[in-house]
C-alpha positions in Angstrom: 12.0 27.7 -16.6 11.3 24.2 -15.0 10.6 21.4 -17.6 8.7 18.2 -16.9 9.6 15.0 -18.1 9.9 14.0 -21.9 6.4 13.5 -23.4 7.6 11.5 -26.1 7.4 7.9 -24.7 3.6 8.9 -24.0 2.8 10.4 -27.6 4.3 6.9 -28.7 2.2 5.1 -26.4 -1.2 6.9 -27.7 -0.2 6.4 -31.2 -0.1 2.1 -30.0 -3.2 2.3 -28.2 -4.9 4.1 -31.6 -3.5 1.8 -34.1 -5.3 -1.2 -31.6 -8.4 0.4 -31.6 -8.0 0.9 -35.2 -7.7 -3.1 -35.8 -11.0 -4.5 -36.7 -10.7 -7.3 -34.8 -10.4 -5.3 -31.7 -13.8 -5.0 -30.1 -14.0 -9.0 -30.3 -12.9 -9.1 -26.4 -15.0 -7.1 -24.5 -12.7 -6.9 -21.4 -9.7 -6.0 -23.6 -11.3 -3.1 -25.0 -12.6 -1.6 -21.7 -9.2 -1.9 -20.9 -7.4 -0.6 -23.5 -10.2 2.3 -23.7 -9.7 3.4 -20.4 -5.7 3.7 -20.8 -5.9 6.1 -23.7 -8.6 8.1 -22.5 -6.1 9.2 -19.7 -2.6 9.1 -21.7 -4.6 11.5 -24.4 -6.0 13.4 -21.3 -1.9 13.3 -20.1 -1.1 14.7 -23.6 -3.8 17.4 -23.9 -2.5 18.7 -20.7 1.2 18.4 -21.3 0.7 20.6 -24.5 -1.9 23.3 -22.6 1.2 23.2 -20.4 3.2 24.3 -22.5 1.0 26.7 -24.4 0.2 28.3 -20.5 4.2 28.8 -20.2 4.9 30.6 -23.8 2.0 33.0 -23.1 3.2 33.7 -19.4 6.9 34.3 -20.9 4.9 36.8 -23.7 2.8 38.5 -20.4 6.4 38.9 -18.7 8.0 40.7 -21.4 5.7 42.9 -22.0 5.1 43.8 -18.2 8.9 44.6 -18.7 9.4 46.4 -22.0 9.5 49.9 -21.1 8.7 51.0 -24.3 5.5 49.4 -24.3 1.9 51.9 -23.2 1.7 52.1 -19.6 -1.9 50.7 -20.1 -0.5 47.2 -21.3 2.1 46.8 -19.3 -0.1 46.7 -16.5 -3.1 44.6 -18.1 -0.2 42.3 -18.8 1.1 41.9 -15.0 -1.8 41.9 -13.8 -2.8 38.6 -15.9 0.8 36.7 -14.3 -1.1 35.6 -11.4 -3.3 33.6 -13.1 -1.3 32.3 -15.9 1.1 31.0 -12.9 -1.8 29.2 -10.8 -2.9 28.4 -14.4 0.6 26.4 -15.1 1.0 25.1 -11.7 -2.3 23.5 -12.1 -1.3 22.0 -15.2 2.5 20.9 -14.3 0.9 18.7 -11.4 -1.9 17.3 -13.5 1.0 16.1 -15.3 3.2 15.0 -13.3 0.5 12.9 -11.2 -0.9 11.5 -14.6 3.5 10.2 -15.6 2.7 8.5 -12.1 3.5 4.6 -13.0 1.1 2.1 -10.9 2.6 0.1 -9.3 2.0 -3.7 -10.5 0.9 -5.1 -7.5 -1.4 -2.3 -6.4 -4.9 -4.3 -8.0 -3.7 -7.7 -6.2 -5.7 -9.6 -3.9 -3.8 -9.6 -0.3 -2.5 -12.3 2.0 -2.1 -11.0 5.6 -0.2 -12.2 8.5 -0.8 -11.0 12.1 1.7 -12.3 14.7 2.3 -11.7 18.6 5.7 -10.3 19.3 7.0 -9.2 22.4 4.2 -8.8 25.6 3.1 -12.6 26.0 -0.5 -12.7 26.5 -1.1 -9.0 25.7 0.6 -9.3 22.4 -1.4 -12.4 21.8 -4.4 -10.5 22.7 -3.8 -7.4 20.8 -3.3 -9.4 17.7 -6.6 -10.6 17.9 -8.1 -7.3 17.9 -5.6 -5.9 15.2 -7.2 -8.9 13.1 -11.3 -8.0 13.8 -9.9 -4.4 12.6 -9.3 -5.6 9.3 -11.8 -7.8 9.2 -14.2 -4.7 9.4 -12.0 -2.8 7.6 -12.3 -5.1 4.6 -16.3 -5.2 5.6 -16.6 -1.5 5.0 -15.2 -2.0 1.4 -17.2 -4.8 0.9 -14.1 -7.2 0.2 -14.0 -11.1 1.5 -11.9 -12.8 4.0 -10.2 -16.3 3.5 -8.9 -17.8 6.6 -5.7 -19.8 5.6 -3.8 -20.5 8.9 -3.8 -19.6 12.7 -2.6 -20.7 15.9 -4.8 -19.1 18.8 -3.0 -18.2 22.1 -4.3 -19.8 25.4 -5.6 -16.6 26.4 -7.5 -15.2 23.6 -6.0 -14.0 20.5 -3.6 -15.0 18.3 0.3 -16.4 18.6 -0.6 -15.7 14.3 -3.0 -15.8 11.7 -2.9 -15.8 8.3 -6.1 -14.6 6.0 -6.5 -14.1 2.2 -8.4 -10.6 1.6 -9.9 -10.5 -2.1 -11.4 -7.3 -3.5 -10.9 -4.1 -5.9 -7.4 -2.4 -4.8 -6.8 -4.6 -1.5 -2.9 -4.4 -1.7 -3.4 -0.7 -2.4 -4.8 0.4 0.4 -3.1 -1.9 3.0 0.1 -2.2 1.8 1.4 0.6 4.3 -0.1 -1.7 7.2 3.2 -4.0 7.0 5.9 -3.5 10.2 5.6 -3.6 13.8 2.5 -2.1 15.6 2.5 -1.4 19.2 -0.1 -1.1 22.1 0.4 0.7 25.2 -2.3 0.0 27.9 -2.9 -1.3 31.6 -3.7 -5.3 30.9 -6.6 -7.0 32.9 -4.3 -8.9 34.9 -1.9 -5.8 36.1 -2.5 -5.5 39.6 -0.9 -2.1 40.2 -2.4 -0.3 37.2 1.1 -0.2 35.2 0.6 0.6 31.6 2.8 -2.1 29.6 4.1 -2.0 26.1 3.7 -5.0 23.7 4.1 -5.2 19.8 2.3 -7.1 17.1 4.1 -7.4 13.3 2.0 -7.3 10.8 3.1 -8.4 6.7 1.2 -7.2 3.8 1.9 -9.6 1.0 -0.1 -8.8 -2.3 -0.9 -12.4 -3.6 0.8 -13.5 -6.0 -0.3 -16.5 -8.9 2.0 -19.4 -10.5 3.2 -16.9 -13.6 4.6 -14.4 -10.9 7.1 -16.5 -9.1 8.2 -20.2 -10.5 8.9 -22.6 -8.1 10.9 -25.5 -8.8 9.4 -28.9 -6.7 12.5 -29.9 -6.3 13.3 -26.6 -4.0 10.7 -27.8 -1.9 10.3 -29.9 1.5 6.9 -30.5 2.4 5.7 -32.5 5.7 2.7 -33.5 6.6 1.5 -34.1 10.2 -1.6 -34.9 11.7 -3.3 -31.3 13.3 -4.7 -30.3 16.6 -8.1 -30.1 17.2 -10.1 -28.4 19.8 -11.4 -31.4 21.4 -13.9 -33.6 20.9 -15.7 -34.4 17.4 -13.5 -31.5 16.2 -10.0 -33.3 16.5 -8.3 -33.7 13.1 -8.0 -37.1 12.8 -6.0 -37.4 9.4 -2.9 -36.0 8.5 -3.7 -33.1 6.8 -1.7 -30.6 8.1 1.3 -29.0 6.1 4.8 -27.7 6.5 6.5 -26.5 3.7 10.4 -25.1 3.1 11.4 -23.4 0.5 15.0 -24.6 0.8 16.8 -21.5 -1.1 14.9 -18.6 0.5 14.9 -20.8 4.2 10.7 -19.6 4.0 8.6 -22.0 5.9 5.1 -22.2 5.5 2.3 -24.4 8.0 -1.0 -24.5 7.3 -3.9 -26.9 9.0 -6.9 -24.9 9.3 -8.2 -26.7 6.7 -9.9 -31.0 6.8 -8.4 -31.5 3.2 -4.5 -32.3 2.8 -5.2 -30.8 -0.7 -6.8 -27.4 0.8 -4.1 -26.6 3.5 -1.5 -27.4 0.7 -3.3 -25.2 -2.0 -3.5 -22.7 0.5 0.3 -23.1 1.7 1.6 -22.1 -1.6 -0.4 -19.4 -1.9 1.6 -17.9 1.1 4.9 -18.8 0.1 4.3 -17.4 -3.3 3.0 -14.1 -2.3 6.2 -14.1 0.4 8.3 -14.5 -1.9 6.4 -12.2 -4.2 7.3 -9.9 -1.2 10.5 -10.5 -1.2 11.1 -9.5 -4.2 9.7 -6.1 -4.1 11.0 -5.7 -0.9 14.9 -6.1 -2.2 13.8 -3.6 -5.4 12.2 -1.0 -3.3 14.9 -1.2 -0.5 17.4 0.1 -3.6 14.8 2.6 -4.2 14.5 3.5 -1.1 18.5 4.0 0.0 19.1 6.6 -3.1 16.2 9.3 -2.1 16.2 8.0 1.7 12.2 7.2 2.1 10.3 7.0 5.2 7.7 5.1 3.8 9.1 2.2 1.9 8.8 -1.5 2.4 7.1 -1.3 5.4 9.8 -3.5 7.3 9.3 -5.4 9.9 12.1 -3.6 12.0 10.1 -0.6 12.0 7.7 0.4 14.5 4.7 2.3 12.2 2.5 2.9 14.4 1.2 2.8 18.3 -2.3 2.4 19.9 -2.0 4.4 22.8 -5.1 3.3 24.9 -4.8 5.8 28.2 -4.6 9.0 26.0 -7.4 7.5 23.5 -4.6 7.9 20.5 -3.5 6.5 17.7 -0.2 7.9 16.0 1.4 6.5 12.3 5.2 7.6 13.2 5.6 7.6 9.6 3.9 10.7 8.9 3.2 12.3 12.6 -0.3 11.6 11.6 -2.7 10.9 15.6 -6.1 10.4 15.7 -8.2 10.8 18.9 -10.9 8.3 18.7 -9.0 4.9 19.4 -12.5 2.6 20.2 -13.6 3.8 16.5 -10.2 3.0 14.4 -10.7 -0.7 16.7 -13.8 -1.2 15.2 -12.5 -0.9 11.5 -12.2 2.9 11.5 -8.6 3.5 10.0 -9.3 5.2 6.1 -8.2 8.0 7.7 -4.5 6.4 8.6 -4.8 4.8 4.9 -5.6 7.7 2.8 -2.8 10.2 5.3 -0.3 7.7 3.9 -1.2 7.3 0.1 -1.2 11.4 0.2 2.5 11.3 1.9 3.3 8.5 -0.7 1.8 10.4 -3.6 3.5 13.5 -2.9 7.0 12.1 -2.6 6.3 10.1 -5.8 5.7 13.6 -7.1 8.1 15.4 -6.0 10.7 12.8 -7.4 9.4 12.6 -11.0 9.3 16.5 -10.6 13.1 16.1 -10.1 12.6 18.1 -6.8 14.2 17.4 -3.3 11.0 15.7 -1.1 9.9 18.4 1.4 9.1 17.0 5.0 6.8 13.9 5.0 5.3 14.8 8.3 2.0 16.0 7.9 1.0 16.5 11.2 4.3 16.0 14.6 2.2 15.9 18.0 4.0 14.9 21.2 4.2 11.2 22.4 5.2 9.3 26.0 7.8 6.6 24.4 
């Protein structure tokens, strides 16, 4: 019979949370006890079920035998196989309800999000296509009413962007776009192709949940910082102070530039927000690459090396190589439309997360493999 993880840790955990609630100087922060509340109403919830669980799988063992004992009435033999069926969807129920409740979240997941859009290969196109990969988010973060920060961008001649870098604050921002991080690609016929030849060009995208002073330390004396006098666009809107700013973070070799900003201050404020939530990134990124070697995931960091997904303009697709996932209705995923993509890879990640705390090998991650013109 398949056992679940030890419910111990969890019983010791409910017995914490009731001994806080039990202080009478609890309910003086109002925050704290919503908080607090809300954790053991699901550990108990994890406990209740862990224990009907287990009650399920002694009466299914009980219904078994007595299908089998031969010296049993031919009357109950039967009643009792014919009530294994539903003690068995009954458990199975149960066991995932479980399993998905012994689910850590991940720290990270409630974070506000820095994201950073750059051209990569494909000149102007890349440029171009980075620009529209940056209004999807935008009204992606419109539809779930969170805000946008501008921090830093250098527009391309052409349109677009050669990068930009915006703060997105909101409920579960990292959560939902933290699979967005890695190398998206566009295949379509640019305006200026003459002989209607569909090109390829790539855009890398990094997800970087934002990270505050009590995350990462940063010594000053790690530290190079520069400041130059930024570019304007002409006219009465030329920077004429020195206000932008370069930083290096000398053991990491991170560099941060920021001058979208008037203020010296602002640019710099906003240039160590970056670097923290990089490193920040980092970070994870070394911890979850471990992870990722010893079960062999398909969706892990989201590294820049890997190509995630392509916009495939000709045959109106979008595909997520990650899980074989396509939709068929590119103009709408351009104008924000991609909670579709997002919840296709929480599910993927969800059920491997399962599967793994289940002690079970990961079945294919795959969900849907249609054909694509590399």
């Amino acid at each position: 019979m398949d056992e679940l993880p030890d419910i111990a840790p969890f019983q010791r955990r409910l017995a914490e949370l009731g001994a806080q609630m039990a202080d009478p100087g609890f309910y003086g922060n109002l925050r704290k006890v919503a908080e607090v509340t809300r954790e053991q109403q699901k550990v108990q919830r994890l406990v209740e079920d862990f224990r009907a669980y287990d009650g399920v799988g002694r009466e299914l063992a009980e219904m078994a035998a007595l299908a089998r004992d031969s010296a049993a009435e031919p009357a109950m033999r039967e009643l009792a196989a014919a009530e294994l069926p539903a003690l068995e969807r009954r458990r199975a129920e149960l066991k995932r309800a479980v399993l998905l409740a012994m689910i850590p979240p991940e720290p990270t997941d409630s974070r506000n999000t820095v994201m950073e859009i750059r051209a990569g290969t494909g000149g102007d196109e890349a440029a171009l296509f980075a620009g529209e990969l940056t209004r999807l988010y935008q009204k992606y973060a419109d539809s779930r009413g969170w805000k946008i920060q501008p921090m830093s961008s250098s527009p391309a001649e052409r349109g677009g962007f050669k990068e930009i870098i915006f703060l997105i604050t909101g409920t579960d921002v990292y959560k939902e776009l933290k699979f967005e991080s890695g190398v998206q690609r566009v295949q379509r016929v640019p305006v200026t192709e003459a002989n209607g030849r569909i090109h390829t060009s790539t855009v890398t995208v990094a997800v970087l949940p934002e990270a505050e002073e009590v995350d990462v330390k940063i010594d000053p004396e790690d530290l190079e910082i520069k400041v130059t006098r930024a570019s304007g666009p002409g006219g009465q809107g030329v920077n004429t102070t020195d206000s932008a700013v370069r930083i290096l973070h000398r053991p990491s070799g991170l560099v941060v530039e920021c001058a979208d900003e008037r203020s010296q201050l602002k640019n710099k404020a906003r240039a160590m927000t970056v670097l923290r939530s990089r490193l920040l990134k980092q970070r994870e990124d070394d911890e979850h690459a471990k992870y990722a070697a010893a079960r062999q995931s398909q969706i892990g960091s989201g590294g820049r090396s890997e190509r995630i997904r392509t916009y495939n303009f000709p045959q109106n697709r979008v595909t997520d190589h990650r899980i074989g996932v396509s939709l068929h209705n590119l103009p709408a995923v351009l104008e924000g439309g991609i909670g579709d993509l997002i919840e296709a890879l929480q599910r993927a990640d969800y059920e491997e997360k399962l599967a793994a705390l289940a002690g079970e090998p990961a079945g294919p991650r795959r969900l849907r493999v249609e054909s694509e013109e590399e």
